[in-house]
N, C-alpha and C positions, 0 to 999 in steps of 0.2 A: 260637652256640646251634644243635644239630641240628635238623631238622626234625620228629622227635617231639618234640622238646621244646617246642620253636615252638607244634606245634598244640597239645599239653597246654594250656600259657599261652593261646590263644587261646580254647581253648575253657571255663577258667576267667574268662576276662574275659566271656564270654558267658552261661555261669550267670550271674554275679554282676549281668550287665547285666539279664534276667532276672528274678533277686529284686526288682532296685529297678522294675522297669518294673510287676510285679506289685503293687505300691502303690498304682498307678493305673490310675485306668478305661482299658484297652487300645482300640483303635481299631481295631473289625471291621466289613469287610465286610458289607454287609446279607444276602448269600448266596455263602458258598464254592464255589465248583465246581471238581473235584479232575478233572482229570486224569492214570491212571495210566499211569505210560510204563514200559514192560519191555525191555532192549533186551540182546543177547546175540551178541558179539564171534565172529563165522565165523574168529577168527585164533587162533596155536596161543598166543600167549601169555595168553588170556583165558580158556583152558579152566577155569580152579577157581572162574570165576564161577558165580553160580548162573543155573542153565536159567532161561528166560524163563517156564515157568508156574510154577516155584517162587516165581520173584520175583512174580507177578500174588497166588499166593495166601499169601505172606506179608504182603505190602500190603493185602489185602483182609479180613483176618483184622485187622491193624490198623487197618483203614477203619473194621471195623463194631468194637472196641473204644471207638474215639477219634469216631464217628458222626460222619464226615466220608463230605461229597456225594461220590463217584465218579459224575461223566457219563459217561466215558466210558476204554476200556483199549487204548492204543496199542505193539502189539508190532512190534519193527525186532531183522533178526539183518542187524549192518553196523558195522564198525569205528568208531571215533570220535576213529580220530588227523588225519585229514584236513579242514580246516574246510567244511561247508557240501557234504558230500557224503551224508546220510543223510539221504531225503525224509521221510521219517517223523518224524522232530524237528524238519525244517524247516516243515512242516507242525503241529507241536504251536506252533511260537514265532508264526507266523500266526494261527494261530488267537488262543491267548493275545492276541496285538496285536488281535484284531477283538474280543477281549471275550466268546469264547466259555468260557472258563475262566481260573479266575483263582488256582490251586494245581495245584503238582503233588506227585502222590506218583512215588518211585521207590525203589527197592532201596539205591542207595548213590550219595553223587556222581558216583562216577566213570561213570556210566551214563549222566549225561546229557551228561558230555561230556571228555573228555582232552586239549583243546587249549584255547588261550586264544581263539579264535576264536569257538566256538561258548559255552564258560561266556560271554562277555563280553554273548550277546546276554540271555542269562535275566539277567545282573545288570542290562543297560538296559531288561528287561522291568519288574523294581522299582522303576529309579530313577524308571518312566515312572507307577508306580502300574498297574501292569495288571497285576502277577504279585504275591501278599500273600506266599504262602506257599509255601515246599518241605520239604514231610516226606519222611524219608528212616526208615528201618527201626530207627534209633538216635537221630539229629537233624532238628532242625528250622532253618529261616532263614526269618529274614524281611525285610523292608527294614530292615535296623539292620547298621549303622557296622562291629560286629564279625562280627555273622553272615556279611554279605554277605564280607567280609573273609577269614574262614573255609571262606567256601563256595571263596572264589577256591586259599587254599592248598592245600584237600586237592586240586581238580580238579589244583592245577597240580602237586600231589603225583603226580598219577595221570602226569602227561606225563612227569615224569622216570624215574620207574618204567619208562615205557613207551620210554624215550628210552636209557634205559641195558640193556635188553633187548637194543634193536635194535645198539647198540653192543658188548656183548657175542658174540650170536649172530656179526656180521659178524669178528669178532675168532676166536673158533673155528673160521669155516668157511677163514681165511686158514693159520688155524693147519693146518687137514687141508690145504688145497692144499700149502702150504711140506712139509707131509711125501710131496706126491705121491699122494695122496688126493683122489677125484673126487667133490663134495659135493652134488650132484645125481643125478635119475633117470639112471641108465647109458644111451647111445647105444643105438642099433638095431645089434645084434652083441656086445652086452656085455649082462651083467645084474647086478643090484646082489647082495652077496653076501647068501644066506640069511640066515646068522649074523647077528642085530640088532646084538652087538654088534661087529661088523665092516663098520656098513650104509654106510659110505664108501670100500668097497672091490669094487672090479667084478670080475669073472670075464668070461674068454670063454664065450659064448655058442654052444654045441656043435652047435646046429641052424641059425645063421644066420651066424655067422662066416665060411661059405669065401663064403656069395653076397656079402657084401660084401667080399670081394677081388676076387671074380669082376670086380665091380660096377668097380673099380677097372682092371684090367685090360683088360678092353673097351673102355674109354677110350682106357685110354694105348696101347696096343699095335692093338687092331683099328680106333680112328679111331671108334667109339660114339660117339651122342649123348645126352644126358640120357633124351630122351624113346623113344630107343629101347632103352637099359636098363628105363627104365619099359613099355615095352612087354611086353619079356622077361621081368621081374620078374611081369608082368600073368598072361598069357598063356599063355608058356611053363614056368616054373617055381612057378608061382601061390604067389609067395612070401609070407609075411602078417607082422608081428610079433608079437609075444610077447602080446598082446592078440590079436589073430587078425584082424588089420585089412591091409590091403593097403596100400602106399606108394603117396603120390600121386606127381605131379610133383616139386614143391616138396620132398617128402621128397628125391628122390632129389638135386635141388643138392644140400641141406643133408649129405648124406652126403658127398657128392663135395669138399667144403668145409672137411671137420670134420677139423681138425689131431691128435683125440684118438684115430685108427686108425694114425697112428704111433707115437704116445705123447707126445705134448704138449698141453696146451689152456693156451686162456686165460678166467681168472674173477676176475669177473664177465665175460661179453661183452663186447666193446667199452670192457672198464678196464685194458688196457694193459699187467695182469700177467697174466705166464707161467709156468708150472710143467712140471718133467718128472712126467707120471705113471709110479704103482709098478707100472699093467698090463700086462698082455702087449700088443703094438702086434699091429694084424693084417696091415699093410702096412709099406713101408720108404717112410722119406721121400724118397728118388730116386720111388719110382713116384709118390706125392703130388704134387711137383713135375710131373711129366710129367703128372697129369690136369690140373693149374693150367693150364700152359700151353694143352692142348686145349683146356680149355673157353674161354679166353680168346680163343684163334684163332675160336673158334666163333662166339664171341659179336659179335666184329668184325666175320665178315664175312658174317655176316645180320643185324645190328642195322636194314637197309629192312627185313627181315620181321616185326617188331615188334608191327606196326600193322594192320589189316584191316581193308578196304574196310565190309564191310556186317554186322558184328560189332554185339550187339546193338540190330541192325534188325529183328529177325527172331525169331518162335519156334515151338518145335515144335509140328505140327497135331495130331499124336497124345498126345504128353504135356504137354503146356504148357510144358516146360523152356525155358531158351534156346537159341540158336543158337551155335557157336560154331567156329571156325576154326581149321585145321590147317596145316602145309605141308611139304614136300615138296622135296628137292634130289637129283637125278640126276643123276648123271658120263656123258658120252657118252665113246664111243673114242677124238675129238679134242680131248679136254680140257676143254670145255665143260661148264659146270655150268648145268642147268634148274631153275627155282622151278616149282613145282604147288600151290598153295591150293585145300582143299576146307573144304568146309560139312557140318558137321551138328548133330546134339541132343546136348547137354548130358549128357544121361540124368541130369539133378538128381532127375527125379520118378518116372522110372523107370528102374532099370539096365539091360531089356531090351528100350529101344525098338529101333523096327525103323525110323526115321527113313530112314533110309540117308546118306548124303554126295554130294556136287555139287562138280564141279570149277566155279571162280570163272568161267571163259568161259563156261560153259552156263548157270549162277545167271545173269550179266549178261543174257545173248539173250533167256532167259523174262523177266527185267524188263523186256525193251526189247518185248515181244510183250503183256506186262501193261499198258503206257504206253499202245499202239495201242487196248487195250480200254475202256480209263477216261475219264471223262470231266476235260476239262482244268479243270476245276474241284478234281476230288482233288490235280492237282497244286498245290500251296502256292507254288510259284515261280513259277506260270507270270506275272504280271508281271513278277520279275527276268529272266526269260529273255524276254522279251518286249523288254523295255528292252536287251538285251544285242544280241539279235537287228537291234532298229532305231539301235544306235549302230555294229555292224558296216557296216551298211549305208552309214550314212553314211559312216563312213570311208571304203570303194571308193568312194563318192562325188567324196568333196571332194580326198581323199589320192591314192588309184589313179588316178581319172577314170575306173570304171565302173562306169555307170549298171545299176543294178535294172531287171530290167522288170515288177516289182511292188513300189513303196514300203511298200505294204501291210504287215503281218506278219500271214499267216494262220496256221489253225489247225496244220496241216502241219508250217510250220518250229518252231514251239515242241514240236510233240514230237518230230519229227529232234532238234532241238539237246537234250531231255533227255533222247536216247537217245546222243547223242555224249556228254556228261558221262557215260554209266555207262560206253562203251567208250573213253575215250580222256582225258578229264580226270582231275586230281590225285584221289587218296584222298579229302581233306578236304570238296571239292566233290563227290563222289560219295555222299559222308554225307551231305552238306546235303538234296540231292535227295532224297532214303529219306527224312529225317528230317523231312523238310515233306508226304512223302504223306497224306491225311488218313483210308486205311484203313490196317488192321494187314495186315504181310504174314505168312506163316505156310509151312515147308516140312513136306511130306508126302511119302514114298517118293521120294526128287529132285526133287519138283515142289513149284512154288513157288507160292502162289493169295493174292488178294486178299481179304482181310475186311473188313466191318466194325466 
């Protein structure tokens, strides 16, 4: 038996249930309270639903037909294939359990719910005696055998519906990759073609296509780093995309990454199939390869620079943004490679602070000149360092054989020693100390100041 037929039959057995119940005095509620739930699917397969105030004012046109209480009208625009992820229904089935309403109206089953997950709790709202009634624009259920019954087929109707969609879709867009057809928004240097019906077909892109070869090139040939493409990109050639937006960082990896500028990708992401695309490639897979390897050397051999000392400690006095850390590698004549870490603002809150940047030796100095100023109580360690302070001791003690000529730990060495953790201990422990200070610190023009 099909599933129209199914319901037909069910919903035959439910008149019929119906006529006979109408023989007898019915068992109501001393007062209905109707809750109307409107709720309206943000995903493309729900678009022929009706808009969330059509549904309020066909229910309500029904309300005042059928002179049923409405307390109250709850609108949710949120999917309903996932269980227990729409606050707004999760919020209607609580209530209902506290007894604040005891019917619901809505548009059509599947509104309240397309998984089995979420129907299962309105039907233990019934079985509990807390939920009498669900009117719906056509039907009605109540706690009875076939209703509830009925209510469950069509929701579960909805899921296959909704299950065979996503099955389909996934199946078409396999089909466009197999033909070399790119079934997503085109990359930065491609654009999707005009023609709709051609919209899984990319075109080079006439105004951005040479900089991302450029982009490529400066890698592999001039020895570029991510961030100094993105610098270039910034600054020198004020490049933006097709939205008029400028590439962050992270844009420019994912370019440098993307197999789909020689003419290959793989889709879904990370699902292991691969397609040759029908585009024009902007690069050859020899230079590809050669950016792989750069960045890869790159990455190896600064991965210590990773990390930074005093990286949100710190925020800007002029804008509020945060702090944040740079670095820095220069070649000398003898081969020698230099690291340089500087400091500055964010510019989150504003693009044109005037912050300035601090090289990480000078940031340290003014911290160890800010320690001299504070009172050792701001410092939060200052017992660890205290305890650290008097068990060094002991060991020249007991271990070396010499004697302190102050057992004491005065005030002195506890801020020496939390001025040697910023010059001369690990990163971790150089965090700890910041992160136990109990005012904010804040940089302004390269100077660094204590707050409150």
């Amino acid at each position: 038996m099909g599933a129209a037929s199914l319901i037909e039959c069910m919903e035959t057995n439910v008149m019929n249930a119906q006529m006979s119940r109408d023989t007898k005095v019915p068992i109501i509620p001393v007062e209905m309270k109707y809750c109307l739930y409107a709720r309206k699917s943000t995903e493309q397969e729900d678009k022929q639903a009706l808009s969330i105030d059509s549904q309020i004012k066909e229910m309500l046109e029904l309300a005042g037909r059928e002179q049923l209480n409405v307390v109250e009208i709850k609108r949710e625009s949120h999917s309903s294939k996932e269980v227990g992820q729409r606050p707004i229904y999760n919020q209607l089935i609580a209530e209902i359990g506290q007894g604040k309403f005891n019917g619901i109206l809505t548009w059509a089953p599947d509104r309240l719910s397309r998984n089995a997950g979420d129907l299962g709790s309105v039907v233990d709202l019934m079985d509990k005696k807390l939920l009498y009634e669900i009117r719906t624009h056509s039907q009605r259920f109540t706690d009875n055998p076939n209703e509830k019954f009925l209510l469950m087929i069509l929701g579960s109707q909805a899921k296959l519906e909704n299950d065979n969609k996503v099955v389909n879709v996934k199946r078409g867009l396999r089909a466009r990759c197999e033909m070399g057809l790119w079934p997503a928004v085109a990359p930065t240097g491609y654009l999707n073609h005009p023609d709709r019906n051609k919209k899984c077909e990319v075109i080079v892109d006439e105004h951005r296509h040479e900089a991302i070869k450029q982009i490529y090139e400066k890698v592999a040939y001039n020895g570029w780093s991510g961030r100094k493409v993105y610098h270039w990109l910034r600054d020198d050639i004020k490049f933006t995309t097709k939205n008029g937006k400028p590439l962050t960082l992270s844009n420019v990896y994912i370019i440098l990454k993307n197999t789909f500028y020689y003419g290959e990708f793989e889709y879904p992401k990370n699902g292991g199939n691969w397609y040759k695309g029908k585009h024009k490639p902007i690069i050859t897979k020899d230079l590809y390869n050669q950016v792989q390897a750069r960045i890869t050397n790159d990455h190896v051999t600064k991965t210590q620079s990773n990390e930074f000392a005093f990286t949100k400690m710190i925020t800007c006095g002029l804008c509020g943004s945060g702090v944040t850390a740079d670095e820095k590698f220069k070649k000398q004549k003898n081969g020698n490679e230099h690291r340089y870490v500087y400091y500055g603002c964010t510019k989150f809150n504003d693009k044109n602070c005037k912050c300035g940047y601090i090289r990480e030796e000078d940031l340290i100095e003014q911290l160890a000149q800010i320690l001299d100023t504070i009172s050792l109580d701001e410092i939060g360690m200052k017992e660890q360092i205290k305890a650290k302070i008097a068990a060094h001791n002991e060991f020249q003690e007991s271990v070396l054989g010499v004697k302190s000529i102050e057992t004491k730990v005065k005030d002195v060495d506890i801020r020496n020693y939390a001025k040697h953790i910023l010059r001369n201990r690990p990163l971790d422990e150089k965090r700890e100390l910041l992160s136990n200070l109990k005012s904010n610190l804040e940089l302004s023009y390269k100077q660094i100041r204590i707050t409150n």
